[in-house]
N, CA, C and O atoms as a Tripos MOL2 file, in Angstrom:
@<TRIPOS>MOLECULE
protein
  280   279    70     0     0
PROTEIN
NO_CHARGES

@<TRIPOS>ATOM
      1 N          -2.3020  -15.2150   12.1530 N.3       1 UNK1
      2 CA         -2.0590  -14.3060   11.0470 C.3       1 UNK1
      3 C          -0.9170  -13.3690   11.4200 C.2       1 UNK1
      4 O          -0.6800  -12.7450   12.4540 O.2       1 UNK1
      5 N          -0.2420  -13.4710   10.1710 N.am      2 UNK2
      6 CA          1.1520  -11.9950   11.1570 C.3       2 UNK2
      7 C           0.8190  -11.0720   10.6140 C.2       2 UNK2
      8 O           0.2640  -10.9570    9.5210 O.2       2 UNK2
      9 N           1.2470  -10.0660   11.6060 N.am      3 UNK3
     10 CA          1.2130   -8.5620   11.4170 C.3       3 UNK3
     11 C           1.6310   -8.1990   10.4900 C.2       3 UNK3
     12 O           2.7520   -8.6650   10.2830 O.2       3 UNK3
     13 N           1.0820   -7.1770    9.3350 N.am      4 UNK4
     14 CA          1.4940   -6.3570    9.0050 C.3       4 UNK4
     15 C           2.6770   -5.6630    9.3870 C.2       4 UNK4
     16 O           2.8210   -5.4020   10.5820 O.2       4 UNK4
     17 N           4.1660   -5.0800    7.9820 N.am      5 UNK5
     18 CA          4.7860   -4.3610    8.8820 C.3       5 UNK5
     19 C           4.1860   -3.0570    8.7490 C.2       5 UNK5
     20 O           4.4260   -2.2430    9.6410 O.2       5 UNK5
     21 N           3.5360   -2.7610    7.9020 N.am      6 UNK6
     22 CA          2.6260   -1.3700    7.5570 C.3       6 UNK6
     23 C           1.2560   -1.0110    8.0500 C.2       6 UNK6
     24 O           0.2910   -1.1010    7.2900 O.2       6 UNK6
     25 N           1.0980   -0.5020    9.6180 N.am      7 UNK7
     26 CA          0.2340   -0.6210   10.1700 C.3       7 UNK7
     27 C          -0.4090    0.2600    9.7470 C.2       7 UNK7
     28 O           0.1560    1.0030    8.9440 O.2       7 UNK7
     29 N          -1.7020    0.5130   10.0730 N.am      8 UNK8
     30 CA         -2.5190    2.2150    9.9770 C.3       8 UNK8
     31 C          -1.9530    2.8400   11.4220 C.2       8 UNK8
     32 O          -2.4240    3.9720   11.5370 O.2       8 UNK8
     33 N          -1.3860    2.6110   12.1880 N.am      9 UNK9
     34 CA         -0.5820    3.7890   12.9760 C.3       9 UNK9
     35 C           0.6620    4.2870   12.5270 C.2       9 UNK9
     36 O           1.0810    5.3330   13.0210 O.2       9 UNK9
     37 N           1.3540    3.6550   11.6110 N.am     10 UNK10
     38 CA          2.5570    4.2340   11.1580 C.3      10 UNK10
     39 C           2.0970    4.5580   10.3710 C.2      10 UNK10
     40 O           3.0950    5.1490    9.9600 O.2      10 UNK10
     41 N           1.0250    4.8650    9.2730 N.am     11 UNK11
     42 CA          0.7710    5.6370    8.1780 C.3      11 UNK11
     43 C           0.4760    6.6560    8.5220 C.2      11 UNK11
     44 O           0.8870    7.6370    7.9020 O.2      11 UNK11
     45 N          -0.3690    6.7980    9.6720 N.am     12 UNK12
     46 CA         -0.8500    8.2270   10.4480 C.3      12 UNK12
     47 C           0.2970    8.6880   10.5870 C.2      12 UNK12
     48 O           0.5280    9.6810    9.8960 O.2      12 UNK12
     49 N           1.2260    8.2760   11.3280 N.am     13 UNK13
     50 CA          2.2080    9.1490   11.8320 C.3      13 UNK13
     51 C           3.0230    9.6360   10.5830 C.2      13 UNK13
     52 O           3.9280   10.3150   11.0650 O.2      13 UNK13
     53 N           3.1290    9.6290    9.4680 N.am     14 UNK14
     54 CA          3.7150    9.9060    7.9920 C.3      14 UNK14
     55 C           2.8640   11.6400    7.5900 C.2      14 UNK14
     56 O           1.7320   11.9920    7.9210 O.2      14 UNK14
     57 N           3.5320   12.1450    7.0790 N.am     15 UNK15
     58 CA          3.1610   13.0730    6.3430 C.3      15 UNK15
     59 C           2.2630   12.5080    5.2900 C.2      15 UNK15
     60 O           1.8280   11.3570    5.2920 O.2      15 UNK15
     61 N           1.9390   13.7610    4.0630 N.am     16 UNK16
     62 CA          1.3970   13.4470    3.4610 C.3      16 UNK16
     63 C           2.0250   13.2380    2.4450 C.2      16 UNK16
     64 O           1.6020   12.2620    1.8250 O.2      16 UNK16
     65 N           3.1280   13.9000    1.8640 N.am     17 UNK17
     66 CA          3.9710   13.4570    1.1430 C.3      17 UNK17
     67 C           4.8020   12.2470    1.1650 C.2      17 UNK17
     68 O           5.1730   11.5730    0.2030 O.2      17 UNK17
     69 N           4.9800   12.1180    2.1190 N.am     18 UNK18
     70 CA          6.0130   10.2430    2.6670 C.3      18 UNK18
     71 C           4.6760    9.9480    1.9380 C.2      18 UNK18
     72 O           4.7360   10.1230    0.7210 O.2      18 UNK18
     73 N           3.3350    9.4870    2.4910 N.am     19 UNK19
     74 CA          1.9430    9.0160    2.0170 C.3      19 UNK19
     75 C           2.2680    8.5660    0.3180 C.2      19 UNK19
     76 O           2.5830    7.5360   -0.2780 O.2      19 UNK19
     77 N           2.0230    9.8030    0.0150 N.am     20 UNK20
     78 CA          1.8500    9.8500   -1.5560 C.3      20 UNK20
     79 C           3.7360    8.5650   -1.9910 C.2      20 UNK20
     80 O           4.1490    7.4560   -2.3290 O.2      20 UNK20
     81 N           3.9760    9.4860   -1.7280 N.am     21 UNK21
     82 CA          5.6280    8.9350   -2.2690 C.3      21 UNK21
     83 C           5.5500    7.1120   -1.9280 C.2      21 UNK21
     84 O           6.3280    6.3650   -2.5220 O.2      21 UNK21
     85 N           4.7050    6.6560   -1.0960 N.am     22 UNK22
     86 CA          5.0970    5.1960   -0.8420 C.3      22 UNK22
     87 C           3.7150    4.7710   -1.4750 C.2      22 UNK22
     88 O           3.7620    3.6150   -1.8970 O.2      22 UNK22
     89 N           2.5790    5.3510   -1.6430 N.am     23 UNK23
     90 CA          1.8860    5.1130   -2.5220 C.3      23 UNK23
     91 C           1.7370    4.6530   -3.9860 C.2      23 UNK23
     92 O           1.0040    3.7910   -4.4690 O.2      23 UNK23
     93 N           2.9230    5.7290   -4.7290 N.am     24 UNK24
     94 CA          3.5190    5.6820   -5.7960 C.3      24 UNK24
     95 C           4.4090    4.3540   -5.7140 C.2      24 UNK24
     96 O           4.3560    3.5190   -6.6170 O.2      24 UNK24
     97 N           5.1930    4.2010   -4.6390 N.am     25 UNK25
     98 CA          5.8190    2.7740   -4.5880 C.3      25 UNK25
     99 C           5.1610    1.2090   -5.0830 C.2      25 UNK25
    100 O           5.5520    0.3270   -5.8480 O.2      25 UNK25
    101 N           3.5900    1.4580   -3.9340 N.am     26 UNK26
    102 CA          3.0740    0.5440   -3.8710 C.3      26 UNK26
    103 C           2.2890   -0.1610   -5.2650 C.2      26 UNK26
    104 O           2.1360   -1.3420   -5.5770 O.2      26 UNK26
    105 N           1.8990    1.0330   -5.8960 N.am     27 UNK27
    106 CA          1.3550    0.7780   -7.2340 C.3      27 UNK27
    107 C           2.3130    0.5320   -8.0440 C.2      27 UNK27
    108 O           1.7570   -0.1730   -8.8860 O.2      27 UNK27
    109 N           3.7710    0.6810   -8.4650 N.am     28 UNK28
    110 CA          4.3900    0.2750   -8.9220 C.3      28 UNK28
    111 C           4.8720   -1.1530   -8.8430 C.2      28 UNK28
    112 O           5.1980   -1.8200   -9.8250 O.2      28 UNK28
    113 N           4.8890   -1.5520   -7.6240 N.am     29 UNK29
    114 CA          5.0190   -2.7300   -7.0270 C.3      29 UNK29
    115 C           3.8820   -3.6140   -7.3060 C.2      29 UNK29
    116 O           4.0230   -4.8050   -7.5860 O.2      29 UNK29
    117 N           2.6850   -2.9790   -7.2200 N.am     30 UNK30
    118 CA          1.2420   -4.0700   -7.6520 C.3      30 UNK30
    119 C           1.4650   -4.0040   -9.3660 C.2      30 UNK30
    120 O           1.1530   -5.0830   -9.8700 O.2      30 UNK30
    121 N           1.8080   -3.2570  -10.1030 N.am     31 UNK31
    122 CA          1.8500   -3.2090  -11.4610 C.3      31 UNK31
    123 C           2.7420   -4.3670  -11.7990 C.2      31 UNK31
    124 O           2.3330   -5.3700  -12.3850 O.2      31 UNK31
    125 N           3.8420   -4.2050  -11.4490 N.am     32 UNK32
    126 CA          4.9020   -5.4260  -11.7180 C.3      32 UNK32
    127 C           4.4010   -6.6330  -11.4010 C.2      32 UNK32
    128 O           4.3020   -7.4590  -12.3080 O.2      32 UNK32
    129 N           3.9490   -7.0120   -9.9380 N.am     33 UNK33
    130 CA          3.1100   -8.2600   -9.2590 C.3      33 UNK33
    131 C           2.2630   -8.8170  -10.1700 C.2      33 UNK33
    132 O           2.3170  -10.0410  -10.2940 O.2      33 UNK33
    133 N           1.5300   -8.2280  -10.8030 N.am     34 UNK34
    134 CA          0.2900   -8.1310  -12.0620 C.3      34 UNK34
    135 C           1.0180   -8.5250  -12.9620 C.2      34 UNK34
    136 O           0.5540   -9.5000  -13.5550 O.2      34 UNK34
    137 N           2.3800   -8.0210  -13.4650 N.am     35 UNK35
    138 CA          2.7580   -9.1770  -15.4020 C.3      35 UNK35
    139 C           3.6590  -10.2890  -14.4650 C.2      35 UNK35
    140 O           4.1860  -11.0630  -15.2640 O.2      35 UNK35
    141 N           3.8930  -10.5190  -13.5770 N.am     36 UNK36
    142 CA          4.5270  -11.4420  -12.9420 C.3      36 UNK36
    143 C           3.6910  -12.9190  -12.6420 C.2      36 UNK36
    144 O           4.1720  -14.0380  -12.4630 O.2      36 UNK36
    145 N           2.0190  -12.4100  -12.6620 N.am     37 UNK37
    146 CA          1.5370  -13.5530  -12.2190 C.3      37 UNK37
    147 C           1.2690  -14.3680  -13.3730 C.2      37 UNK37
    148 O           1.4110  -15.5820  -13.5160 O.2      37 UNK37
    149 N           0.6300  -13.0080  -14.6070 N.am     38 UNK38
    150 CA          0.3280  -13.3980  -16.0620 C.3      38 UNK38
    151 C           1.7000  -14.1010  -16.8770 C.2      38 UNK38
    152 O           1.6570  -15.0700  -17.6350 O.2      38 UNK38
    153 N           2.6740  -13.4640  -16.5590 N.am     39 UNK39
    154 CA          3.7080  -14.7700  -17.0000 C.3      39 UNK39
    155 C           3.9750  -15.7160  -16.2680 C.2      39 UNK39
    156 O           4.9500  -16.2870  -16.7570 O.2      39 UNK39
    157 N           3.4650  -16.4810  -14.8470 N.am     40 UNK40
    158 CA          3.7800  -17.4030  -13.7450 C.3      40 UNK40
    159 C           5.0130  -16.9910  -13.4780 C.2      40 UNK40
    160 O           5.4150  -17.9430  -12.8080 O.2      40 UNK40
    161 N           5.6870  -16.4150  -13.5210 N.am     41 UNK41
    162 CA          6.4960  -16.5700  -12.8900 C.3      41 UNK41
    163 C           6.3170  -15.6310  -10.8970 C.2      41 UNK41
    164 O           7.1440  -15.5340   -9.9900 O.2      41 UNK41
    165 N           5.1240  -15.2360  -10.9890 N.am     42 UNK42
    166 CA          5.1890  -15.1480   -9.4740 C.3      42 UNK42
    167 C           5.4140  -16.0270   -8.2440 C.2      42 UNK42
    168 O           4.7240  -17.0450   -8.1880 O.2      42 UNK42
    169 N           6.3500  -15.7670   -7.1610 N.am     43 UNK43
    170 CA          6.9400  -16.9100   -5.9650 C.3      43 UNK43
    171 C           5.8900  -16.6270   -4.5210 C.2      43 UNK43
    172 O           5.5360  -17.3610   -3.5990 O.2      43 UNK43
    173 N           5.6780  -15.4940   -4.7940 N.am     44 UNK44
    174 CA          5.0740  -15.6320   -3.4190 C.3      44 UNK44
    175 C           3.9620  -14.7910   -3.8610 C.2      44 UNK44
    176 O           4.1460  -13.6120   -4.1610 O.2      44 UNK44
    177 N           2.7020  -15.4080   -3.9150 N.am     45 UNK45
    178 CA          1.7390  -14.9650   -4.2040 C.3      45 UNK45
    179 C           0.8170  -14.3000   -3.0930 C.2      45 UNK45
    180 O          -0.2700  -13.9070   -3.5160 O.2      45 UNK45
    181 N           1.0060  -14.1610   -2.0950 N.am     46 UNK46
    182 CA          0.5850  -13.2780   -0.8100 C.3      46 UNK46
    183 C           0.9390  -11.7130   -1.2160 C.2      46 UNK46
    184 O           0.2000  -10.7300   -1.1880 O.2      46 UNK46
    185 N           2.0250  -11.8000   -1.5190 N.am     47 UNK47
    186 CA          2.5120  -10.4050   -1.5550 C.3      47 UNK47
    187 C           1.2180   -9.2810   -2.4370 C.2      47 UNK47
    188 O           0.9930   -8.1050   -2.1470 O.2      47 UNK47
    189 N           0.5100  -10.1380   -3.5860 N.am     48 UNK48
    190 CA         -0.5850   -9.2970   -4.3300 C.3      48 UNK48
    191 C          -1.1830   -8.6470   -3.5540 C.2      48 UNK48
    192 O          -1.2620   -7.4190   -3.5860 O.2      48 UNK48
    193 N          -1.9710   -9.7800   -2.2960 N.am     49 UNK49
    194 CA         -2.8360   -8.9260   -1.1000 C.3      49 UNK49
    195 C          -1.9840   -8.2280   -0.2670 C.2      49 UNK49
    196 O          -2.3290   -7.0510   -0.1660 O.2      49 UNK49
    197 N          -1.1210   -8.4810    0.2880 N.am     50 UNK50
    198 CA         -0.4520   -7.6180    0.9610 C.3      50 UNK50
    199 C          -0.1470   -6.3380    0.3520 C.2      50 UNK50
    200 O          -0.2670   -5.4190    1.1610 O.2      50 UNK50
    201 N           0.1450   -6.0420   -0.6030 N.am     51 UNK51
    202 CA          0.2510   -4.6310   -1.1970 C.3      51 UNK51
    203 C          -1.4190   -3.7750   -1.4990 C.2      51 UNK51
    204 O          -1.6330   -2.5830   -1.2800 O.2      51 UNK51
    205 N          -2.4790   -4.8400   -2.0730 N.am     52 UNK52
    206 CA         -3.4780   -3.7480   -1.9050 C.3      52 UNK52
    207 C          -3.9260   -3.4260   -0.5580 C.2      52 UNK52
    208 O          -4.5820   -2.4470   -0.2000 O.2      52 UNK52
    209 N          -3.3710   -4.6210    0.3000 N.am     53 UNK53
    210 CA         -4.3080   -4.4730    1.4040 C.3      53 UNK53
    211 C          -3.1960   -2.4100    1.9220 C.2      53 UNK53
    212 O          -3.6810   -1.3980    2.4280 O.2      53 UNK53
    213 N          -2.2320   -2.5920    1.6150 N.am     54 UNK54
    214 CA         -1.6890   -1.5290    1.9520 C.3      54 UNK54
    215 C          -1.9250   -0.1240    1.3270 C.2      54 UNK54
    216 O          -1.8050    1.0000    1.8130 O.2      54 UNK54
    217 N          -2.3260   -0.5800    0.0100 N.am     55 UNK55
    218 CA         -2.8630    1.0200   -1.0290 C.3      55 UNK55
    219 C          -4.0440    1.1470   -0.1100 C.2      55 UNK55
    220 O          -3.9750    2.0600    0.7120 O.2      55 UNK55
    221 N          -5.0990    0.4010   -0.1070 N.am     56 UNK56
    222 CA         -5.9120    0.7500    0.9000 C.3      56 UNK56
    223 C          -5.8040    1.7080    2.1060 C.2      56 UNK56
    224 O          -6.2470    2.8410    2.2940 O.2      56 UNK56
    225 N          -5.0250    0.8220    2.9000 N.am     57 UNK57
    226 CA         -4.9710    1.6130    4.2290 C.3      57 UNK57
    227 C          -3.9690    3.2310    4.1340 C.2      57 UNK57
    228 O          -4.0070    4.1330    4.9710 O.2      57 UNK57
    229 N          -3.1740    3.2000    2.9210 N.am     58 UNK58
    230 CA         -3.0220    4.2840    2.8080 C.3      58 UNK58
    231 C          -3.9380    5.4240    2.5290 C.2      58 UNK58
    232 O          -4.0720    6.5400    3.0320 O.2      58 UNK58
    233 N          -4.5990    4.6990    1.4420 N.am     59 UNK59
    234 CA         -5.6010    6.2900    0.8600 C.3      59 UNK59
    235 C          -6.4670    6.3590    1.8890 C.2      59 UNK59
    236 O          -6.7170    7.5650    1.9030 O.2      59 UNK59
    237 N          -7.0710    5.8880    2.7310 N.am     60 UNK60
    238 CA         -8.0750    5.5050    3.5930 C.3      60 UNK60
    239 C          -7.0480    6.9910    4.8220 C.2      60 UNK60
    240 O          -7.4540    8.1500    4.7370 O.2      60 UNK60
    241 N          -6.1000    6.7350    5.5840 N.am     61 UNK61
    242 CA         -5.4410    7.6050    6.1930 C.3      61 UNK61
    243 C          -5.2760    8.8540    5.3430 C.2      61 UNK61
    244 O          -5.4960    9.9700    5.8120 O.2      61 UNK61
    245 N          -4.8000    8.6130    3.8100 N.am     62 UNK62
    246 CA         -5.0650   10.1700    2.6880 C.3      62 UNK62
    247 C          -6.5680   10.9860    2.8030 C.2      62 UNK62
    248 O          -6.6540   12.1580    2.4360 O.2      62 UNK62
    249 N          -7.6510   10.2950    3.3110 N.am     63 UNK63
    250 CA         -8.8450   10.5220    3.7200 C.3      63 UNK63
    251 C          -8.8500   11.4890    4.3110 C.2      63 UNK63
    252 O          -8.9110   12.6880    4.0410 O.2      63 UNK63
    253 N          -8.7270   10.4390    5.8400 N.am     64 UNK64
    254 CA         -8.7230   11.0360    6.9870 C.3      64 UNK64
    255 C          -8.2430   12.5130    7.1720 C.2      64 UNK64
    256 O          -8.8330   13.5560    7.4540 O.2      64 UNK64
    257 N          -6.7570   12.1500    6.8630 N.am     65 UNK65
    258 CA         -6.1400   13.9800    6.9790 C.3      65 UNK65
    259 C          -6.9620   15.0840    6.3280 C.2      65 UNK65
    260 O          -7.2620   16.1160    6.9290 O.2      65 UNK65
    261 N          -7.4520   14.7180    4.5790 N.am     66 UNK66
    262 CA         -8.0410   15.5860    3.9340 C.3      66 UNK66
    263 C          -9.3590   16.1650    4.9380 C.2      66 UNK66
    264 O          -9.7380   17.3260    5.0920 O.2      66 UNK66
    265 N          -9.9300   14.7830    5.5940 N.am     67 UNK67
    266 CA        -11.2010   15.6380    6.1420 C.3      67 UNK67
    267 C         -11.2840   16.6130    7.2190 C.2      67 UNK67
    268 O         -12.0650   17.5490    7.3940 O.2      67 UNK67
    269 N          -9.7640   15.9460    8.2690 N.am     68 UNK68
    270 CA         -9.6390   16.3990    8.9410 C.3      68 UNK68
    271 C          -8.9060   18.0200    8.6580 C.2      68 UNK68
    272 O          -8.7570   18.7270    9.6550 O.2      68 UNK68
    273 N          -8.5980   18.4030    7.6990 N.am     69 UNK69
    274 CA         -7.6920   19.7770    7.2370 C.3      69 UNK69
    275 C          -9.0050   20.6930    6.9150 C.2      69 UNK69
    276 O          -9.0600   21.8690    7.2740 O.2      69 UNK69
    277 N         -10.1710   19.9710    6.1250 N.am     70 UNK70
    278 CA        -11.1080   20.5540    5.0730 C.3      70 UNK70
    279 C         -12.1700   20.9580    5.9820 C.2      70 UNK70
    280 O         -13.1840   21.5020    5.5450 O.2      70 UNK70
@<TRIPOS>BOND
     1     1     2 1
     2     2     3 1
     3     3     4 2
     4     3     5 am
     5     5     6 1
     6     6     7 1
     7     7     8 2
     8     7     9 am
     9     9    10 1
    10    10    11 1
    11    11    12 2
    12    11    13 am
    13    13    14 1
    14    14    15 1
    15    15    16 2
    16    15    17 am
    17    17    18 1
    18    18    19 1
    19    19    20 2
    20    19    21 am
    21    21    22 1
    22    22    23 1
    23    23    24 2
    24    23    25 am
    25    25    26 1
    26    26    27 1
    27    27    28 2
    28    27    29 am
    29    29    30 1
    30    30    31 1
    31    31    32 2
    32    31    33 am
    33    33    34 1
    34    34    35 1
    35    35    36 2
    36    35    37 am
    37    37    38 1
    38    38    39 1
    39    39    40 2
    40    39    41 am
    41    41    42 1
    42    42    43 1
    43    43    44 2
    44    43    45 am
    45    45    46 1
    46    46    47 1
    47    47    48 2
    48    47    49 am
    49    49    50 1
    50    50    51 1
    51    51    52 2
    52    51    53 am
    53    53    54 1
    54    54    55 1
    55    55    56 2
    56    55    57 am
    57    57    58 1
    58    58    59 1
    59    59    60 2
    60    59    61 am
    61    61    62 1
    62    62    63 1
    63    63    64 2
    64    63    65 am
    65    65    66 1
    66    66    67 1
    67    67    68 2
    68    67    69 am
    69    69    70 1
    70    70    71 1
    71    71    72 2
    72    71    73 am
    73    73    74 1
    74    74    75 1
    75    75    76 2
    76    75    77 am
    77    77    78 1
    78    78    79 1
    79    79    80 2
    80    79    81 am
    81    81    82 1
    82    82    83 1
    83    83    84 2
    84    83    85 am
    85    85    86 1
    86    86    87 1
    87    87    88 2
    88    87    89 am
    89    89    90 1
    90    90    91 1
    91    91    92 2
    92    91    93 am
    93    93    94 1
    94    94    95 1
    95    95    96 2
    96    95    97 am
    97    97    98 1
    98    98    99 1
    99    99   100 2
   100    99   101 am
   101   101   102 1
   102   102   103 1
   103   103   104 2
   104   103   105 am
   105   105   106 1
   106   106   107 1
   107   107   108 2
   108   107   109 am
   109   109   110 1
   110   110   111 1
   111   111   112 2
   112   111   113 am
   113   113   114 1
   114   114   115 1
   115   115   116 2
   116   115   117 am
   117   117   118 1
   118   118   119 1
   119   119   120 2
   120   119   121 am
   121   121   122 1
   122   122   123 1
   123   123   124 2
   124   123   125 am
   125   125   126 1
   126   126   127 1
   127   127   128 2
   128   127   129 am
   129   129   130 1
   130   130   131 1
   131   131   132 2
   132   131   133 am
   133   133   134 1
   134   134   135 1
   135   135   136 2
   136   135   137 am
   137   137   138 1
   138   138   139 1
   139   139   140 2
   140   139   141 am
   141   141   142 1
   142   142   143 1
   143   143   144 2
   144   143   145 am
   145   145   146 1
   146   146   147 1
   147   147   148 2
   148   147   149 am
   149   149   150 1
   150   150   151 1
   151   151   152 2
   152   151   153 am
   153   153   154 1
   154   154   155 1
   155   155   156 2
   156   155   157 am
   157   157   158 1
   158   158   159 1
   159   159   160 2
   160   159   161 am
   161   161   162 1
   162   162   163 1
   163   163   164 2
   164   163   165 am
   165   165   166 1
   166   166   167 1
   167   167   168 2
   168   167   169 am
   169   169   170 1
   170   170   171 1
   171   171   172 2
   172   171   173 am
   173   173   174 1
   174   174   175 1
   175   175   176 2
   176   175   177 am
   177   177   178 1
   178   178   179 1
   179   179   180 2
   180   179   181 am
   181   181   182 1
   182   182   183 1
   183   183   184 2
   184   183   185 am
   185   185   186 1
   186   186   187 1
   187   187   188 2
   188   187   189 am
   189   189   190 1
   190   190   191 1
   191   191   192 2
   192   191   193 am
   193   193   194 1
   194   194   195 1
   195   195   196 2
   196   195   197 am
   197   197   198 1
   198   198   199 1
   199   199   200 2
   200   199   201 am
   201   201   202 1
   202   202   203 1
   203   203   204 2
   204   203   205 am
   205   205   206 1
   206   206   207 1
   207   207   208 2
   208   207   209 am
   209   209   210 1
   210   210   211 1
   211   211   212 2
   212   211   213 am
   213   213   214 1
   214   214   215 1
   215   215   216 2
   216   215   217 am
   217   217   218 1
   218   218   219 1
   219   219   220 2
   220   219   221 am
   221   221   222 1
   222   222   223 1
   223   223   224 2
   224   223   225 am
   225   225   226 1
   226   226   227 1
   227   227   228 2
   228   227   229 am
   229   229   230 1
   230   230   231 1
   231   231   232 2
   232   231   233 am
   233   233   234 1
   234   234   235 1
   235   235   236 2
   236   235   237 am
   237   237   238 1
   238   238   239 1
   239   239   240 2
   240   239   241 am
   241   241   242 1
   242   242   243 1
   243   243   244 2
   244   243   245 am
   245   245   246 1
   246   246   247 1
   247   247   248 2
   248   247   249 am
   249   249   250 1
   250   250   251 1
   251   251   252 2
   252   251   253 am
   253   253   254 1
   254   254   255 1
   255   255   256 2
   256   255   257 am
   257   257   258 1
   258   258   259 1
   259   259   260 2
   260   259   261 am
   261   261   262 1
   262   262   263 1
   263   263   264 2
   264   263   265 am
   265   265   266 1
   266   266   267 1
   267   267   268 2
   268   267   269 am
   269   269   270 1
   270   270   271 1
   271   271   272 2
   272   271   273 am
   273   273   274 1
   274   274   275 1
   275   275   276 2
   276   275   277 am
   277   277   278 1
   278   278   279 1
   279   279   280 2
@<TRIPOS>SUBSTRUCTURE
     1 UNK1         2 RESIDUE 1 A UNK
     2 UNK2         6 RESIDUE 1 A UNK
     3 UNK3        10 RESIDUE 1 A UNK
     4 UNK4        14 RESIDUE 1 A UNK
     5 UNK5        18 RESIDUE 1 A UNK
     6 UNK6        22 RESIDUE 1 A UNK
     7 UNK7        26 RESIDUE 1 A UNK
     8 UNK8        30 RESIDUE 1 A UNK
     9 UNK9        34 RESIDUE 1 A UNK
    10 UNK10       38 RESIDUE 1 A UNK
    11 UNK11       42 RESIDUE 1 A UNK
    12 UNK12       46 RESIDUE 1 A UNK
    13 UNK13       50 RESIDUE 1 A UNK
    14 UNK14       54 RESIDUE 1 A UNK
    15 UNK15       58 RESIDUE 1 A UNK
    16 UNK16       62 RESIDUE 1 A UNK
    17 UNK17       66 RESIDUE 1 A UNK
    18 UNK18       70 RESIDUE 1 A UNK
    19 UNK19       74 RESIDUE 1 A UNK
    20 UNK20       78 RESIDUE 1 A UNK
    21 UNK21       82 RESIDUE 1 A UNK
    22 UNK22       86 RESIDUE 1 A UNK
    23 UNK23       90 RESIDUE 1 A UNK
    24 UNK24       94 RESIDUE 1 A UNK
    25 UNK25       98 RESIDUE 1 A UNK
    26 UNK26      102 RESIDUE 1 A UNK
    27 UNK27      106 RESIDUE 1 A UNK
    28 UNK28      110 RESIDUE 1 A UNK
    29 UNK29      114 RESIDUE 1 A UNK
    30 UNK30      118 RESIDUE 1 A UNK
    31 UNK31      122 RESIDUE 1 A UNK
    32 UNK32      126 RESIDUE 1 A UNK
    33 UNK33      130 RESIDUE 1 A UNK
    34 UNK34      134 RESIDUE 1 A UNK
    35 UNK35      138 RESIDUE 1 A UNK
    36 UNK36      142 RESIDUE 1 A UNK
    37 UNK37      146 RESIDUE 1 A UNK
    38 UNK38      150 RESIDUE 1 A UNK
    39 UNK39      154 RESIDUE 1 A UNK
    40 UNK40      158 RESIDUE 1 A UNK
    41 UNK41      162 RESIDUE 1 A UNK
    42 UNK42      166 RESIDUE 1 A UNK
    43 UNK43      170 RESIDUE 1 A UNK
    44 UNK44      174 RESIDUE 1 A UNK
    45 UNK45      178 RESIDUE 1 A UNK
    46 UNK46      182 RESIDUE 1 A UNK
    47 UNK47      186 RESIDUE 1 A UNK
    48 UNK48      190 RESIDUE 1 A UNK
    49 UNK49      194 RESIDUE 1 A UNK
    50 UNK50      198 RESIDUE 1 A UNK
    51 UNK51      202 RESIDUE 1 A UNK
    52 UNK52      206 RESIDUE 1 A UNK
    53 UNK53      210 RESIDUE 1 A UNK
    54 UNK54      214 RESIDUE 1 A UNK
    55 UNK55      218 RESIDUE 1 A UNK
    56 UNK56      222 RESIDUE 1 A UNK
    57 UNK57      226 RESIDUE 1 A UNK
    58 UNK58      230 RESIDUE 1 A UNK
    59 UNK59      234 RESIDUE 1 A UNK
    60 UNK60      238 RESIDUE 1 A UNK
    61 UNK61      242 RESIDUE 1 A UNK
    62 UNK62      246 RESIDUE 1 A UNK
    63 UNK63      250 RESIDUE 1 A UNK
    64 UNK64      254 RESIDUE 1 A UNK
    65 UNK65      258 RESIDUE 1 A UNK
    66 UNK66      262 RESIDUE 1 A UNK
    67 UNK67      266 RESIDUE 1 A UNK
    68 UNK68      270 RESIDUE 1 A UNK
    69 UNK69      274 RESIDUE 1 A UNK
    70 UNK70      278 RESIDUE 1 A UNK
């Protein structure tokens, strides 16, 4: 399986704003992925999981900090 280039150690090391801001990326990116598949025209169909698997590990680190601040 290959690595991720978006580990949960480089998300830690991100602010919270970088966080949010590539967050906003990522959902934009899964939104598009989403009318891409419904019209077929999607090429690489990995990329769907690869992006939630990444909203995930972001909010999951958006967690962490919150609990750790709160």
């Amino acid at each position: 399986m290959a690595k991720s280039k978006n580990t949960v150690e480089d998300f830690r090391a991100r602010s919270t704003d970088e966080l949010g801001d590539q967050l906003t990326k990522l959902k934009k990116e899964q939104f598009n992925l989403r009318f891409q598949r419904a019209n077929g025209q999607l090429e690489k169909t990995s990329r769907v999981r690869e992006v939630r698997k990444s909203i995930a590990r972001i909010m999951t680190v958006m967690s962490e900090q919150r609990r750790k601040v709160g």
